[in-house]
C-alpha positions as CSV (number, residue, x, y, z in Angstrom):
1,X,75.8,91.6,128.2
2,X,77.4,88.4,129.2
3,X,76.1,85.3,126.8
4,X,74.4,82.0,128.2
5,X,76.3,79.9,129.6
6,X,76.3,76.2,129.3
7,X,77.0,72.9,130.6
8,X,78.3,70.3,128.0
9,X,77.5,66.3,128.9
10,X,78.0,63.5,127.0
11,X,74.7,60.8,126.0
12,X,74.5,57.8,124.2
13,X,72.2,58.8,121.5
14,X,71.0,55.3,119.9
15,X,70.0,51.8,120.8
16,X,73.0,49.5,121.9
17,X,74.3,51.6,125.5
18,X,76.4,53.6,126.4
19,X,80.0,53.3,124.8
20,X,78.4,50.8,122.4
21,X,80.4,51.2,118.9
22,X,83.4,53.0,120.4
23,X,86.9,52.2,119.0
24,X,88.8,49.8,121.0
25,X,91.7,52.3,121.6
26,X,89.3,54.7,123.4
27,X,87.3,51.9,125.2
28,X,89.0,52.8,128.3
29,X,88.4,56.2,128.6
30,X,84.8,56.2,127.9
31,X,84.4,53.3,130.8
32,X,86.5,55.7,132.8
33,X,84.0,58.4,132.6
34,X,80.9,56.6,132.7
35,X,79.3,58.5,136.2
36,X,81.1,61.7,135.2
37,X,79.3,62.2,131.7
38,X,80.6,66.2,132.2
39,X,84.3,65.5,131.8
40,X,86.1,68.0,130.0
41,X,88.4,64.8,128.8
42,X,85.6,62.6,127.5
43,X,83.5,65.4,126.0
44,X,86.6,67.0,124.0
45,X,86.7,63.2,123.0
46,X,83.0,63.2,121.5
47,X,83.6,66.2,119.9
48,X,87.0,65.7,118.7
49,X,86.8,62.2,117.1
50,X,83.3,61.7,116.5
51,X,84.0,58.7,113.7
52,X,85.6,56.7,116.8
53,X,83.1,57.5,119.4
54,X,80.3,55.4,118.2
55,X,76.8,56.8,118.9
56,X,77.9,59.2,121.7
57,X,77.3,62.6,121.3
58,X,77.6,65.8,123.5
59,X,74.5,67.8,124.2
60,X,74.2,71.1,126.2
61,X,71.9,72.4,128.6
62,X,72.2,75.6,130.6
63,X,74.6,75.8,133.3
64,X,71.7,77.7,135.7
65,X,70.2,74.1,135.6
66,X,69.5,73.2,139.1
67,X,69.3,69.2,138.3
68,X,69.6,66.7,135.2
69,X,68.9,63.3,134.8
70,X,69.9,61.2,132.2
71,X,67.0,58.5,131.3
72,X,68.1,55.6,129.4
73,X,65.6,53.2,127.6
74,X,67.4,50.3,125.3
75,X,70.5,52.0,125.5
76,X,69.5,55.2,124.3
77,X,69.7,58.4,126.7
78,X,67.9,61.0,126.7
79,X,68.6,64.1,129.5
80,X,66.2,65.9,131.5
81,X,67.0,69.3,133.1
82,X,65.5,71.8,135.3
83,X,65.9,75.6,135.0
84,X,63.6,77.8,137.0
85,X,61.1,74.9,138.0
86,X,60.2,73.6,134.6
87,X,61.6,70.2,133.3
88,X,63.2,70.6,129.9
89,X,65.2,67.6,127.8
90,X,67.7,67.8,125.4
C-alpha cells in the first residue's frame, strides 16, 4: 500500500514577517522564493540550516489538497488547506 503523500511549504512561524531573522548570506534566496513558498531550493534550505533561517520553518500538508492559503497576521503565517471539502491548517 503506497504511503501518504505530501506537499512540503515553507511559513514564517513568529512575529516579525516572513524572512525576518534570516542570515544575510541567505537573504537572497529566501526573497527569491517569496511567492513560490514550495521550492524544493528554499525548503531543503529551512530544513538544512535551520540556525540561519530565522523563524521559518517547513510544514506539510497532503499533496491531495485541492487549495492552501497561507494567512499572515503580524508576520506570522499560518496555512490553510483543503482535502475532501473540509478546511484544515497546519
Amino acid at each position: 500500500m503506497k504511503g501518504l503523500e505530501i506537499m512540503k511549504l515553507v511559513i514564517n512561524e513568529t512575529y516579525g514577517g516572513y524572512g525576518y531573522g534570516v542570515a544575510d548570506k541567505f537573504d537572497a534566496l529566501v526573497k527569491k522564493y517569496e511567492d513560490d513558498r514550495t521550492a524544493p531550493e528554499l525548503v531543503a534550505f529551512v530544513e538544512g540550516y535551520s540556525d540561519d533561517c530565522g523563524d521559518l520553518n517547513v510544514v506539510e500538508i497532503p499533496d491531495e489538497s485541492t487549495d492552501y492559503l497561507i494567512d499572515e497576521y503580524d508576520g506570522a503565517e499560518t496555512v490553510f488547506y483543503v482535502v475532501n471539502g473540509k478546511i484544515y491548517t497546519a
